[in-house]
C-alpha positions as CSV (number, residue, x, y, z in Angstrom):
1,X,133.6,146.6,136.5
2,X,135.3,144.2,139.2
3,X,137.0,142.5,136.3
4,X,138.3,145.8,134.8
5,X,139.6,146.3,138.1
6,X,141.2,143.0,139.2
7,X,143.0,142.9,135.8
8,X,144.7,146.1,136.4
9,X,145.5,146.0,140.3
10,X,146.7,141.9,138.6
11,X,148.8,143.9,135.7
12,X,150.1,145.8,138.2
13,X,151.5,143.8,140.7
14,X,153.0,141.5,138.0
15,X,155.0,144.9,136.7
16,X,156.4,145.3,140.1
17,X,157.2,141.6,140.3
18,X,159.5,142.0,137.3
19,X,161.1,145.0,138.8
20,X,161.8,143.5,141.9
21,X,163.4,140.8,139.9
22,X,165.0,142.4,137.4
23,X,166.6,144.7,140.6
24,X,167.6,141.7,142.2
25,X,169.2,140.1,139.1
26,X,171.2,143.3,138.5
27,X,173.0,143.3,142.1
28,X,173.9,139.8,141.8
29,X,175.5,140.1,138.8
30,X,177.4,143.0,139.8
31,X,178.1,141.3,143.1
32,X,179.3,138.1,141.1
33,X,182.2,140.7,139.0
34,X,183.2,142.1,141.8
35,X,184.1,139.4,144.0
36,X,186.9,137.8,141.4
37,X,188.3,141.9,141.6
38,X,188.0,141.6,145.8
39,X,189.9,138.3,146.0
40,X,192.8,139.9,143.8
41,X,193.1,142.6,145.8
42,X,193.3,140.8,148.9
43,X,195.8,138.4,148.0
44,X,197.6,140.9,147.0
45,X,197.8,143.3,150.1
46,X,198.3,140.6,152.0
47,X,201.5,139.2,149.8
48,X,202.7,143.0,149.5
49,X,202.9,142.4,153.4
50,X,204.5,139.3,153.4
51,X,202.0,137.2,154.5
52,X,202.2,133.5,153.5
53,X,198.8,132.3,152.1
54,X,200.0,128.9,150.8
55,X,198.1,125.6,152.0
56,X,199.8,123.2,154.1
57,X,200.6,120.0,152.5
């Protein structure tokens, strides 16, 4: 019976492993679109302002 029971509580934890991961996997992909979308639209407000955003050299 402690068998039957260590399997499942085991079973268990690795399904909430996964999720955690699967959660975490998700977010960085989304975070890894967006951030190409963010830099646009700041280099663009800021040469709608008039700022000057070239490197020196």
């Amino acid at each position: 019976m402690f068998f039957a029971v260590k399997w499942h509580y085991d079973k268990d934890r690795k399904a909430q492993k996964a999720g955690v991961l699967s959660a975490v996997g998700k977010i960085a992909a989304i975070l890894m679109i967006l951030l190409p979308a963010l830099l646009y639209a700041t280099f663009t407000l800021a040469r709608t302002l008039g700022l000057d955003l070239t490197l020196p050299g």
